[in-house]
C-alpha positions in Angstrom: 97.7 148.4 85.6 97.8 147.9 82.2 95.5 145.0 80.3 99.2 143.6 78.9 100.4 143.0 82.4 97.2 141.5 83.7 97.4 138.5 81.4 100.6 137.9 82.2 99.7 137.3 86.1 99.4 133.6 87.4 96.3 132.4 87.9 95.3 130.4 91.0 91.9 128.6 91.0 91.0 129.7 94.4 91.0 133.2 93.3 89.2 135.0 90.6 91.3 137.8 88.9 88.9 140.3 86.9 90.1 143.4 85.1 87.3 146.7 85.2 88.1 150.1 84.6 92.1 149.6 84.2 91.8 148.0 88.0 92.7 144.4 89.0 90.0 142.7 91.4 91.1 139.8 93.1 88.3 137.8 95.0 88.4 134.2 96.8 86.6 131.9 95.0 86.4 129.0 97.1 85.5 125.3 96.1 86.4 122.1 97.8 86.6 118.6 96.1 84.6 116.0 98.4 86.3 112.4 98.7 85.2 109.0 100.5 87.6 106.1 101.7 86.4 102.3 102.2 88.1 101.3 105.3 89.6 97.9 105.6 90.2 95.2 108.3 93.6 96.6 109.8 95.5 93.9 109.0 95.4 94.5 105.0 96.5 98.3 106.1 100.1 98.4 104.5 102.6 98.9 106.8 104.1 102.5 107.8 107.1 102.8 105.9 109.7 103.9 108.7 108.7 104.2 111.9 111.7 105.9 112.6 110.6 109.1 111.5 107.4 109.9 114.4 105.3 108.0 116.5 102.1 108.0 115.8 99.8 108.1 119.3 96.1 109.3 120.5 95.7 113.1 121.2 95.7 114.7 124.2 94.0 117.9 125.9 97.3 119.4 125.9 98.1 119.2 122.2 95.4 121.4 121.6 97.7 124.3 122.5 100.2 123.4 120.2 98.4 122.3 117.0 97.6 125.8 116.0 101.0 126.5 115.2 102.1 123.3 113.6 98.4 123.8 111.3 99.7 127.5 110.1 102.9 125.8 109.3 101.8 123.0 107.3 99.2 125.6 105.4 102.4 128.4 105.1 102.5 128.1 101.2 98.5 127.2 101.1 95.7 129.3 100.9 93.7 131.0 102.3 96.3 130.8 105.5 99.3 131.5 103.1 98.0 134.9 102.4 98.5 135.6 106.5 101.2 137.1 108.3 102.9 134.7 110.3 101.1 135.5 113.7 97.5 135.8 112.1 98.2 132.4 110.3 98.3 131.2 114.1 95.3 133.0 115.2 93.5 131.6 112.1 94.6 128.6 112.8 93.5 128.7 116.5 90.2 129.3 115.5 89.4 126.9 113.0 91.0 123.9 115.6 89.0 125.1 118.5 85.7 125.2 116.3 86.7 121.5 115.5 87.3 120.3 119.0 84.1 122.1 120.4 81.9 120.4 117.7 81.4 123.0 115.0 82.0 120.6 112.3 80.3 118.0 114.4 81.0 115.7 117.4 84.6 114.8 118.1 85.4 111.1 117.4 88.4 111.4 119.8 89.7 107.3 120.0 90.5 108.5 115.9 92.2 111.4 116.1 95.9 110.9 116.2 99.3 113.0 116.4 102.9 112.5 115.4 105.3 113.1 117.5 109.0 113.1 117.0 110.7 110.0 118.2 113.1 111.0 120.8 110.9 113.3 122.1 107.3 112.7 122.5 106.5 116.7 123.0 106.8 117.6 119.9 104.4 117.2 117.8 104.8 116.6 114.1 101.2 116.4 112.5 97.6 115.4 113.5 94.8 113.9 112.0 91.3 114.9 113.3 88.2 112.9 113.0 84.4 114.1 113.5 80.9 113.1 112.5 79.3 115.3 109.5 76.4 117.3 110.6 72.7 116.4 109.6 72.9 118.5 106.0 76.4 117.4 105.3 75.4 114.0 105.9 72.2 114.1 103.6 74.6 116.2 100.8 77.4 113.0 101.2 74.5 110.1 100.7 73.3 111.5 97.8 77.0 112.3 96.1 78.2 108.7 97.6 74.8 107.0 96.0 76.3 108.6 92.6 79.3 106.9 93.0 78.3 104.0 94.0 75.0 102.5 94.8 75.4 100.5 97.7 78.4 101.7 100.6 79.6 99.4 102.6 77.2 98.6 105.9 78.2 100.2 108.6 77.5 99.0 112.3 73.6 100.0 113.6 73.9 103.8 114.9 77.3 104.7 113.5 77.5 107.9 111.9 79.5 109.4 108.8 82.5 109.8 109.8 84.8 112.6 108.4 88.3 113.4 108.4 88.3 117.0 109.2 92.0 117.8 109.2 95.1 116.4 108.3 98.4 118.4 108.6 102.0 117.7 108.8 105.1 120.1 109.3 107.0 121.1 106.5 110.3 119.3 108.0 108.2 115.8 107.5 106.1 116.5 105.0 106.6 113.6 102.3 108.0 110.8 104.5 104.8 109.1 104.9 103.7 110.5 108.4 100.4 111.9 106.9 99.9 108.0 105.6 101.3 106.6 109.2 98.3 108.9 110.4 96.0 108.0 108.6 96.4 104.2 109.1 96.3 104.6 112.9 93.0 106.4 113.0 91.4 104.1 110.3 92.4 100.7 112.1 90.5 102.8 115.5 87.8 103.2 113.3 87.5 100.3 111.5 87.5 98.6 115.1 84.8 101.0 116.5 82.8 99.9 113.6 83.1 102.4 110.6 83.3 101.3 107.7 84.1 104.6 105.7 86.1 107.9 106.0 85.0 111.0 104.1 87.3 113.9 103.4 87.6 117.1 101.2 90.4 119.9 100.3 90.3 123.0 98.8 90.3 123.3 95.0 94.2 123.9 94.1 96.1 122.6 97.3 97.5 119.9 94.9 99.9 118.3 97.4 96.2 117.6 99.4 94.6 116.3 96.6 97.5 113.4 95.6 97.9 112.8 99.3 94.4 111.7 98.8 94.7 109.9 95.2 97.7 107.8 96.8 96.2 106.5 100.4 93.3 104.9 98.1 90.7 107.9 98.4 87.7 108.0 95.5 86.4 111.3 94.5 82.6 112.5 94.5 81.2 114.4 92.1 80.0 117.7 92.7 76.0 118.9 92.8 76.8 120.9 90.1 78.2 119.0 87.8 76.3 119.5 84.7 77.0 115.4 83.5 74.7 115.2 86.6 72.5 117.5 85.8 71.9 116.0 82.6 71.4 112.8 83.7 68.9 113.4 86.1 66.6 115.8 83.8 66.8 112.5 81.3 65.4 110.8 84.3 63.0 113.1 85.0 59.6 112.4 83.1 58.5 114.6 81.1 55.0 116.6 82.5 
């Protein structure tokens, strides 16, 4: 490839394009931006803007065999599932949700997590939104990012954990009618009536339509560890030996 044609390619900032030796080297170069909500009493939720357009209700054991394919859907144009063929999207997808609901991003919050489902016909499922509890070092990495923020988060009811929002997804066909928000506001009143007070979240670095999904339903973003404003400030606090 010549060096002319490699500056003209688009970049993505999940990937890292290099150019050694007349050869293009494409590697993933993944980063995630880390975000907190306040919940609020569910009355001062707003309201969901047409509840025409899905139901929202509590999951159940047998949406787990569909949500893989409605996940590699909603991540079709997203990577790192956009780079898949259409049945390996699935499979990808497959694994991640079954990691999920067997704990590998921590215990399930299950009263939280929520579906769509179309209107007229309660099996099919639209989008989900999956809660769990961050694991020990994920909860000591979130404290000390949160205590940047802001020094004191709100108080949270003795021996509740962090919770986190581990997925989100909606189909393509209702994407951008508010049934991410309509999620969302379902599993936070559960919350805020199990007694959590605050929803972390994250999304990759470049999945723009993630990251003002997140700006818009009132989300506040977290620096990250290495952020060298951070890294200044703490070697200023740092006496000297």
């Amino acid at each position: 490839m010549p060096f002319q044609s490699y500056e003209r390619l688009p970049r993505h900032p999940s990937y890292k394009l290099e150019f050694w030796d007349g050869q293009l080297r494409i590697s993933p170069r993944w980063r995630s931006h880390s975000f907190f909500l306040e919940l609020q009493p569910p009355a001062e939720r707003p309201p969901v803007d047409d509840p025409g357009i899905a139901t929202i209700r509590p999951l159940a054991a047998a949406d787990w065999e569909v949500l893989p394919e409605v996940l590699a859907a909603a991540f079709r144009d997203a990577p790192p599932l956009g780079m898949l063929a259409n049945r390996r999207r699935v499979c990808a997808a497959r694994d991640w949700l079954l990691s999920t609901r067997d704990g590998g991003e921590g215990a399930l919050v299950e009263p939280a997590c929520v579906v769509a489902v179309d209107t007229e016909d309660n099996s099919k499922v639209s989008g989900a939104l999956l809660v769990t509890l961050m694991i020990s070092t994920e909860r000591s990495w979130y404290a000390s990012m949160r205590a940047a923020v802001l020094p004191s988060p709100p108080d949270l009811v003795e021996g509740r954990e962090q919770a986190q929002m581990s997925w989100i997804f909606v189909r393509p066909r209702a994407a951008g009618q508010g049934v991410g928000t309509a999620l969302l506001a379902a599993s936070a009143r559960t919350l805020w009536n199990s007694g959590y007070r605050e929803l972390a979240s994250a999304t990759h670095r470049g999945n723009d339509a993630s990251m003002s999904w997140h700006w818009r339903n009132g989300f506040r973003l977290l620096p990250h560890s290495d952020s060298l404003r951070r890294i200044r400030s703490r070697n200023r606090d740092q006496p000297i030996p």
